[in-house]
C-alpha positions as CSV (number, residue, x, y, z in Angstrom):
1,X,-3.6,-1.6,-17.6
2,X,-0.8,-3.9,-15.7
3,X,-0.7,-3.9,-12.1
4,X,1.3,-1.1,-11.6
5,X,4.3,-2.5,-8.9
6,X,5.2,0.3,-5.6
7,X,8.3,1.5,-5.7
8,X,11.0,-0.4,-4.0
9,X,10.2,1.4,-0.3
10,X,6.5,1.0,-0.6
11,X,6.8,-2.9,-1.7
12,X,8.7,-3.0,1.9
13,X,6.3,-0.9,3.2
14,X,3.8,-3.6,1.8
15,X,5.1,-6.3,3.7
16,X,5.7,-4.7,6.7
17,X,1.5,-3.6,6.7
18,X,1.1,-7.6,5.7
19,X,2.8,-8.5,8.8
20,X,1.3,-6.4,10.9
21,X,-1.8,-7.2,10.0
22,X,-2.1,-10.6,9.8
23,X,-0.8,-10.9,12.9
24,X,-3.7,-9.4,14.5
25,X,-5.7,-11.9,12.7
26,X,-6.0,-14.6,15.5
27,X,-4.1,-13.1,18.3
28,X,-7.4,-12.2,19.6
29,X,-8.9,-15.4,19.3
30,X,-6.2,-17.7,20.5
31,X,-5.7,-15.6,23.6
32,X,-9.0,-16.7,24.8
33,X,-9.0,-20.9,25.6
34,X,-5.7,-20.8,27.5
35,X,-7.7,-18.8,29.8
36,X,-11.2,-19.9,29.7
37,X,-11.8,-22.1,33.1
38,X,-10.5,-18.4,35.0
39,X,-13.2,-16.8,32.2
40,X,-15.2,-18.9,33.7
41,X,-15.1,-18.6,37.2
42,X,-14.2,-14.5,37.1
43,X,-17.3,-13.5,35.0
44,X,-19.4,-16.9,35.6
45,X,-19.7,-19.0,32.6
46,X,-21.2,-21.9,32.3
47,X,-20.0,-24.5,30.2
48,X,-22.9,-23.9,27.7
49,X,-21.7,-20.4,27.4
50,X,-17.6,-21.0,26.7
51,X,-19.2,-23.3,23.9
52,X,-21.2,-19.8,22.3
53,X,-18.2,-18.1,23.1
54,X,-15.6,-20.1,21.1
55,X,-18.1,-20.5,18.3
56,X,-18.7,-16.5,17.6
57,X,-15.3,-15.9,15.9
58,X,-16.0,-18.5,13.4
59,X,-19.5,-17.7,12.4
60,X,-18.7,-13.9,12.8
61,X,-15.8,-15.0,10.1
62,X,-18.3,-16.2,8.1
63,X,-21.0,-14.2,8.5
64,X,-19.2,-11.3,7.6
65,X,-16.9,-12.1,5.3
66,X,-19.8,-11.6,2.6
67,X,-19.7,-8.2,2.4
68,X,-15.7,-7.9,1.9
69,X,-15.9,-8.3,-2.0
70,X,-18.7,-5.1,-2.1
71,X,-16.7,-3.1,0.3
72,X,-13.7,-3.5,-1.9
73,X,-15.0,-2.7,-5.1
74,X,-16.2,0.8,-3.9
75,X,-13.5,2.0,-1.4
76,X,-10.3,-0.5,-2.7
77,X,-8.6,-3.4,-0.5
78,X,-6.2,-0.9,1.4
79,X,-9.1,1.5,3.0
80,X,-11.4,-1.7,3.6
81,X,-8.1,-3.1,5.5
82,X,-7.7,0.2,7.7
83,X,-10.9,0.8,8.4
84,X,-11.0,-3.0,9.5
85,X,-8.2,-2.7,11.7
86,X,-10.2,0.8,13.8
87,X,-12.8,-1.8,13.6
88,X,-10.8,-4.9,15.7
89,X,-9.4,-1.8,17.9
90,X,-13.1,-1.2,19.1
91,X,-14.2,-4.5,19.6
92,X,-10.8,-5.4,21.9
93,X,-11.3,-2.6,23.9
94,X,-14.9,-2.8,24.5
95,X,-14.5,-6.6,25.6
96,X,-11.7,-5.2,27.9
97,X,-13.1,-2.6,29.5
98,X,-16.4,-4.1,29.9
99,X,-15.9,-7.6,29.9
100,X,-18.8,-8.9,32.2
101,X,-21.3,-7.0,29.4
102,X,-19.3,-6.8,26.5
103,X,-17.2,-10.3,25.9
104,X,-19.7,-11.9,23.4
105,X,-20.3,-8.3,21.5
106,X,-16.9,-6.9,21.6
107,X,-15.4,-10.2,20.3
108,X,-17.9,-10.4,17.7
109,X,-17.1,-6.9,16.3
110,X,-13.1,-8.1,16.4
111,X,-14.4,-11.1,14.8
112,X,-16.4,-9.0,12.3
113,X,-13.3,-6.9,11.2
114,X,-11.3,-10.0,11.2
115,X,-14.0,-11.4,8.5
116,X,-12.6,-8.4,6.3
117,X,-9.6,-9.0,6.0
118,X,-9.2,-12.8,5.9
119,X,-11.1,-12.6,2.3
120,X,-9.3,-9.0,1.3
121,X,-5.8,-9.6,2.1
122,X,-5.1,-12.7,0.0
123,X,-6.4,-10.4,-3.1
124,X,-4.7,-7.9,-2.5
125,X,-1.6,-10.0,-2.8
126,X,-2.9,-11.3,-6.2
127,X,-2.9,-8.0,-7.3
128,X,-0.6,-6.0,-5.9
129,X,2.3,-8.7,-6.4
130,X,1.4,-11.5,-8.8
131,X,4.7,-12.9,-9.2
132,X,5.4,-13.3,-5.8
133,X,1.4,-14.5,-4.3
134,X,3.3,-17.8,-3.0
135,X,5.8,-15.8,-1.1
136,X,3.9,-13.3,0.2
137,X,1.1,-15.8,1.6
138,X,3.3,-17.5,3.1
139,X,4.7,-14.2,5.0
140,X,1.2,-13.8,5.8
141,X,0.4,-17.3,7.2
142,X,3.9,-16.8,9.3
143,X,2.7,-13.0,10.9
144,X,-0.6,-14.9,11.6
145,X,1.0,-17.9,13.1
146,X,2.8,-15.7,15.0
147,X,0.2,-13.9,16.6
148,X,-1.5,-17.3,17.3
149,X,1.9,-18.2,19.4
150,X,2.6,-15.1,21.3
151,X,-1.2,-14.7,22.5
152,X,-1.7,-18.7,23.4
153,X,1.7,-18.5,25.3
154,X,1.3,-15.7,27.6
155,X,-2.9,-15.7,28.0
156,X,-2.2,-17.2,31.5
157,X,0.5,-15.6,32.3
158,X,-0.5,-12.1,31.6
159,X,-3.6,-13.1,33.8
160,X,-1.8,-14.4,36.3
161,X,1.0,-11.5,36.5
162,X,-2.0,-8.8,36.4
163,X,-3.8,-10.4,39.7
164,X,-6.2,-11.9,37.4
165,X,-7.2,-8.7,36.2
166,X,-9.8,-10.5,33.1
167,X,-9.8,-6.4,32.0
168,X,-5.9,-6.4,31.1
169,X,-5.5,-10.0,29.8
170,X,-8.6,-9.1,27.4
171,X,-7.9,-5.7,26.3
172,X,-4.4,-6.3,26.0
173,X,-4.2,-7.2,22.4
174,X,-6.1,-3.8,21.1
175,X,-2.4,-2.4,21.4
176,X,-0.9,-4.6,18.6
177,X,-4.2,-3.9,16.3
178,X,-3.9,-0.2,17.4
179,X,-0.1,-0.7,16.1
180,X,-1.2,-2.5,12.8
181,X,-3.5,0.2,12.2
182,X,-0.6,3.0,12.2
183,X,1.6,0.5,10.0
184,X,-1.0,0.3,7.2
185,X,-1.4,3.6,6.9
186,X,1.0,4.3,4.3
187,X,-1.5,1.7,2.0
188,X,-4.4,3.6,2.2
189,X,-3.0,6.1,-0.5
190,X,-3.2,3.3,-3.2
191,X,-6.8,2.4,-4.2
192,X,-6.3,-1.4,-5.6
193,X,-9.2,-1.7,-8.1
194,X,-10.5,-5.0,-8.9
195,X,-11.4,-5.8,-12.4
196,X,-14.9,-5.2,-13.1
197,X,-17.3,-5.7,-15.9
198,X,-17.7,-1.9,-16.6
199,X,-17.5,-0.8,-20.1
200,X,-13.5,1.0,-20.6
201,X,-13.8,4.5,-19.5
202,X,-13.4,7.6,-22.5
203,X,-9.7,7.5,-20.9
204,X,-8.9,4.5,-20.5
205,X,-5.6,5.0,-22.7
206,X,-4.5,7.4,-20.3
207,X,-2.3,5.8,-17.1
208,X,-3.6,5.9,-13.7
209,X,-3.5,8.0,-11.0
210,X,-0.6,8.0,-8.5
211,X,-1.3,5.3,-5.7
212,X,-3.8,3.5,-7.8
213,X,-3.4,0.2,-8.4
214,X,-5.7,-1.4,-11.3
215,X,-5.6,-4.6,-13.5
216,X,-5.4,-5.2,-17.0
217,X,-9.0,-5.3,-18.3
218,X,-8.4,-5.3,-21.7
219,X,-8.8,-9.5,-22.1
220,X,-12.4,-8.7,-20.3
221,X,-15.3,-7.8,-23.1
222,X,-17.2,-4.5,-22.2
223,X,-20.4,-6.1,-20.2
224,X,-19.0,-9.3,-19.3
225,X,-20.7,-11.2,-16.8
226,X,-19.8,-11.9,-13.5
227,X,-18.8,-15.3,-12.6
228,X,-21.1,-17.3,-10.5
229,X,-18.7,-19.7,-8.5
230,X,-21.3,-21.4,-6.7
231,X,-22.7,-23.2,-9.8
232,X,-19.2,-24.9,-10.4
233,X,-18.2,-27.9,-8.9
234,X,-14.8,-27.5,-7.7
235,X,-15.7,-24.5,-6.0
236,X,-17.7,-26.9,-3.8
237,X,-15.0,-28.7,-3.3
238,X,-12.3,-25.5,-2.4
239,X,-15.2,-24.6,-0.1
240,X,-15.9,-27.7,2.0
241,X,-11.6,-28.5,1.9
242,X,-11.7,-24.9,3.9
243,X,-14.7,-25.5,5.8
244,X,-13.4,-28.4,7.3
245,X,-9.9,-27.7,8.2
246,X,-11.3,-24.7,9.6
247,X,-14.0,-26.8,11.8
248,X,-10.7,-29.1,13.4
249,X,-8.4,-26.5,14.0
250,X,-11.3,-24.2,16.0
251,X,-12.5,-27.2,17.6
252,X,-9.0,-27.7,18.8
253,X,-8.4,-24.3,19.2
254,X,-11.1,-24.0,21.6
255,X,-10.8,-26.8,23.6
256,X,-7.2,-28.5,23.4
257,X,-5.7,-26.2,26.6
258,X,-9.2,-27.9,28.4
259,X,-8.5,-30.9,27.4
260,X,-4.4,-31.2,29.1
261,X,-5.8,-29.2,31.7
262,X,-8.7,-32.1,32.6
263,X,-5.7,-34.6,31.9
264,X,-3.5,-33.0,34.6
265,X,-1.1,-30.3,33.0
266,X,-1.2,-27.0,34.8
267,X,-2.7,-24.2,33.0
268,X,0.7,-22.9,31.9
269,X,1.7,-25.6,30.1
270,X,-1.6,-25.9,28.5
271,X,-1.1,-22.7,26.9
272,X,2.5,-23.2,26.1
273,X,1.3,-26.8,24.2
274,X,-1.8,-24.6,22.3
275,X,1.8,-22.3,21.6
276,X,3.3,-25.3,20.2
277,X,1.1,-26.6,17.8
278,X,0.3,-22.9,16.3
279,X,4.5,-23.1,16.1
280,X,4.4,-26.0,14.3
281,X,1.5,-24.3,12.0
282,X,4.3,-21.3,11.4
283,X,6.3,-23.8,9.9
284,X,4.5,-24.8,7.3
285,X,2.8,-21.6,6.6
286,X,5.9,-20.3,4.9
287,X,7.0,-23.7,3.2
288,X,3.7,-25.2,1.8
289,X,2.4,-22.3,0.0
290,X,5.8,-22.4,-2.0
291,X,5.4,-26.1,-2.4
292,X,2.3,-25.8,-3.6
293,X,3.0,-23.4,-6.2
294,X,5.9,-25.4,-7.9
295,X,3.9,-28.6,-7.7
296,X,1.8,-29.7,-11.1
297,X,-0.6,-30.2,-8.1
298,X,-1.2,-30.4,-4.7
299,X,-2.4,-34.2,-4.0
300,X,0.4,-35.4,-2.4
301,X,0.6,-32.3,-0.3
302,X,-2.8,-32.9,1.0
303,X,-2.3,-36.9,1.5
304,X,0.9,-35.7,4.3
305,X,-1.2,-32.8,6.3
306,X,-4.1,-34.5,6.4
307,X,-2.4,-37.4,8.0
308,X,-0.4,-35.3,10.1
309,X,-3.5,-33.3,11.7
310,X,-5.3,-37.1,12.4
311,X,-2.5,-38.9,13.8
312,X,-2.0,-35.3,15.6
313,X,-5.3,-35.2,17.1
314,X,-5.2,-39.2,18.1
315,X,-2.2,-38.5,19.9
316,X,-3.0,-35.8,22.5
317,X,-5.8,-38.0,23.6
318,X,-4.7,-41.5,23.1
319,X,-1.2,-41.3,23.9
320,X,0.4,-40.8,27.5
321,X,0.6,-36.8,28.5
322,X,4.2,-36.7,28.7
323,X,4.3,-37.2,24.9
324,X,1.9,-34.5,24.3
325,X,4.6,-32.3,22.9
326,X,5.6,-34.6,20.1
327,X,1.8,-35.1,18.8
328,X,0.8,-31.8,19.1
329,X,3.8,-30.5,17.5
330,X,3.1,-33.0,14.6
331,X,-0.9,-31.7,14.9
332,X,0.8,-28.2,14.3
333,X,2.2,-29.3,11.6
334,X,-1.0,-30.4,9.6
335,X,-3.3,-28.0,10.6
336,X,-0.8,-24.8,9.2
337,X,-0.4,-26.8,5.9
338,X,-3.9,-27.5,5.6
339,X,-4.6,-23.6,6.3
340,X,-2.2,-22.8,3.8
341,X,-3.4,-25.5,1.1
342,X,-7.0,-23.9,1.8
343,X,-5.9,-20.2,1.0
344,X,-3.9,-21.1,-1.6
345,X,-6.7,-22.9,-3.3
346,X,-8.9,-20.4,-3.3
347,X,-6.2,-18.0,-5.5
348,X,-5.2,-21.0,-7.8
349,X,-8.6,-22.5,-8.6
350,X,-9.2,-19.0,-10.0
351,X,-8.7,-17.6,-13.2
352,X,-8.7,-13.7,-12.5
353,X,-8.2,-11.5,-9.4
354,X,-11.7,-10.6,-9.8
355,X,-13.0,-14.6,-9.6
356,X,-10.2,-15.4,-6.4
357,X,-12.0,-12.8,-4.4
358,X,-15.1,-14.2,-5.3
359,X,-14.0,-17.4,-5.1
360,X,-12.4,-16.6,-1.3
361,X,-15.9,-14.8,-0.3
362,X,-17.7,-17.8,-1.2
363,X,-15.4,-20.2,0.4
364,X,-14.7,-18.3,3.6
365,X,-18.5,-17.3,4.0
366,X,-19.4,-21.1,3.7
367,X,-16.7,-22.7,4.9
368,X,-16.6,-20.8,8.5
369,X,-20.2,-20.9,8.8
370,X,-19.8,-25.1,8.8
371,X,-17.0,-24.7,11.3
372,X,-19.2,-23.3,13.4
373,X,-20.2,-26.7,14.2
374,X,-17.0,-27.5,15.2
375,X,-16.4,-25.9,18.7
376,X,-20.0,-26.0,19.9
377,X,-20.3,-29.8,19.0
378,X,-16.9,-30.7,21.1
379,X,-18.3,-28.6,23.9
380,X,-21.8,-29.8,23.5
381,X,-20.5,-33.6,23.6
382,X,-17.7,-32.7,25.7
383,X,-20.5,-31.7,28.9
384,X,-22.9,-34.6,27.6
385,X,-20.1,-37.3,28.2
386,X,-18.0,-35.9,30.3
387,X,-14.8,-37.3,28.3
388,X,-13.2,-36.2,25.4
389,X,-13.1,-39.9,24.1
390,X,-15.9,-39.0,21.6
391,X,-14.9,-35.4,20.7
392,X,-11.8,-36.4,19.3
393,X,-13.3,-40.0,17.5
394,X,-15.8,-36.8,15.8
395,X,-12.8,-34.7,14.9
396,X,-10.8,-37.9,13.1
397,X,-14.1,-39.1,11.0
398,X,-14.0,-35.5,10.0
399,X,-10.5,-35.4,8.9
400,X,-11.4,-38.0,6.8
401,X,-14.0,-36.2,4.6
402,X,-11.7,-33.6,4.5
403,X,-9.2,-35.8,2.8
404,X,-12.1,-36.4,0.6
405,X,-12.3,-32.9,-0.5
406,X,-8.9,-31.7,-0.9
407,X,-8.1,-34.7,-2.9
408,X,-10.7,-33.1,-5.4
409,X,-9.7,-29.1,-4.7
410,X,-6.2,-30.1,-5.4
411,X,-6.1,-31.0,-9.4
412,X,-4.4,-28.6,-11.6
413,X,-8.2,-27.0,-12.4
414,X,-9.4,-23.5,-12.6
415,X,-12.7,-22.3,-13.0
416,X,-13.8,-20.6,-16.3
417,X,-13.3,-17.5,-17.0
418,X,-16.4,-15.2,-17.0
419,X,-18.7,-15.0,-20.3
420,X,-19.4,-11.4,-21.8
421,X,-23.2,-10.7,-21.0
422,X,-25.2,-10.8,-24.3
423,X,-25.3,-7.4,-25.9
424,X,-28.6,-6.0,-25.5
425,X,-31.2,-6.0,-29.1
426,X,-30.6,-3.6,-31.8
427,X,-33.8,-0.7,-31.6
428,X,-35.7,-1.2,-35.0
């Protein structure tokens, strides 16, 4: 059966709940570095301990992200998604209310429910919209991006405003996941079904129920098998192109508003730079995803970000501060395309609905658990050296074996289609 397409008010519905949503998806992450030397001296942090800290979204992203593709298969995208946004509520306002005890748990449950929907929301584009994925990711990327800015831009000042109340500037952002969570609820009356190997059902001719949205499975042999993406080359390849963009951008994430702070900017503009560079990623997350789908492939789309995010990161080290607005606009501007190309590869290196959620899991569940590496390491070498010299020669070598990879993720490949499992012996 064809993806059945919501009537003109739900598909605006739709979008409106894709907003939403994904702009909850790093506002609770980004808000924390502008703010972590006052984290530091308010609930007394070593340095060791802002490393943990900025390291738990990422492997909570990737730690948790497994169990997306399950979770959707017996409950359907949409209810996954809401119950993933009561999730993020929980964990915001735990780490707000009891910050000294709850910080590290309450942001990993946000971090946990973030997981969710980072692998379940570009699916549910594939199958829900098909004809307009590229448009609707890029949407996405922008209401994520847009999250990013707001919550890096006013960290310090909320904190500031609030008497350096570390309860409000924390539990602050369970309002918009609280408001995302009303927005989506409209969605939860479809059940988006992804296609599975099941045999066809007695009434299979017969259409669907209202609000469920299901794909054709006629093409798919009763019994086929699932596909195992990990034995396939190029999924290795999608994978380590996410896993390390996703490694610079947290490293620099983490650690950037440090960084100008150490270097003499006042904590304000620190935050308003961090602002800047997830700007400049808003720019790109609604133009390369569009880009990329009109392109025969992506090569030369990877050759410009990737040398955009390492002259980026030479340049808010290397050059003179007052430039620092230039470069990490341009940094911006890499990183956002290089999220984008990494989404958008995991949807386009796959043949089916079914093998780009697989795909995502795998490449998501690998990919943050390297980039894990990435803000612990900077911190790690940050306190051994006491410079951020080294850090950011680390972060460059990187970007080059990230060129490596997306040079490979980015030919016009897919990966095969699943095989129908062998039918089982005749009884004599």
């Amino acid at each position: 059966m064809l993806p059945r397409k919501p009537p003109g008010r739900g598909s605006a519905l739709l979008v409106i709940g894709i907003v939403a949503l994904a702009f909850n998806l790093r506002a609770a992450i980004t808000s924390l570095p502008p703010i972590f030397p006052e984290l530091a001296v308010s609930l007394r942090l070593s340095s060791a301990a802002l490393a943990v800290l900025a390291s738990v979204p990422v492997f909570c992203f990737g730690v948790f992200c497994v169990v997306a593709a399950p979770l959707s298969r017996r409950f359907g995208d949409e209810r996954v998604l809401q119950g993933a946004l009561v999730l993020l509520v929980a964990g915001l306002l735990l780490r707000g209310v009891l910050p000294g005890l709850m910080l590290l748990p309450g942001t990993a449950l946000a971090a946990a429910a973030i997981a969710l929907m980072n692998v379940l929301l570009p699916s549910l584009v594939k199958r829900r919209a098909p004809d307009r994925a590229g448009l609707l990711i890029g949407i996405y990327l922008l209401g994520l991006s847009a999250g990013s800015i707001l919550s890096s831009l006013i960290a310090v000042p909320v904190f500031r405003a609030s008497g350096g109340s570390v309860r409000l500037a924390l539990g602050l952002w369970a309002l918009p996941a609280a408001a995302a969570a009303v927005t989506w609820l409209p969605q939860i009356r479809y059940r988006t079904l992804p296609p599975g190997p099941a045999p066809e059902p007695p009434d299979a001719g017969l259409a669907a129920p209202p609000g469920v949205v299901s794909v054709d499975t006629r093409s798919q042999p009763a019994g086929a098998g699932r596909l195992r993406v990990y034995r396939h080359a190029l999924t290795w390849q999608v994978t380590a192109f996410f896993g390390l963009q996703s490694l610079t951008y947290y490293a620099a994430l983490s650690w950037l508003p440090t960084m100008f702070r150490d270097r003499g900017a006042s904590a304000v503009h620190a935050g308003t730079l961090l602002a800047l560079m997830n700007f400049g990623g808003a720019i790109t997350a609604l133009l390369i995803p569009v880009l990329a789908h009109r392109a025969p492939n992506q090569r030369t789309l990877i050759a410009g970000t990737v040398t955009a995010s390492a002259a980026g990161l030479a340049g808010v080290w290397f050059a003179p501060l007052g430039e620092s607005v230039g470069w990490i606009l341009v940094l911006g501007l890499g990183q956002g395309a290089s999220l984008s190309l990494a989404i958008y590869f995991t949807m386009a290196r796959a043949p089916d609905p079914a093998a780009a959620a697989s795909l995502s899991a795998f490449a998501q569940g690998t990919g943050y658990l390297v980039a894990t590496v990435g803000p612990l390491t900077v911190g790690f070498l940050h306190t051994a050296t006491g410079s951020w010299t080294i850090p950011i020669a680390m972060l460059l070598a990187i970007t080059g074996c990230q060129l490596a990879a997306g040079w490979q993720a980015a030919r016009a490949r897919t990966l095969p289609r699943s095989q129908p499992a062998a039918a089982p012996a005749p009884i004599p």
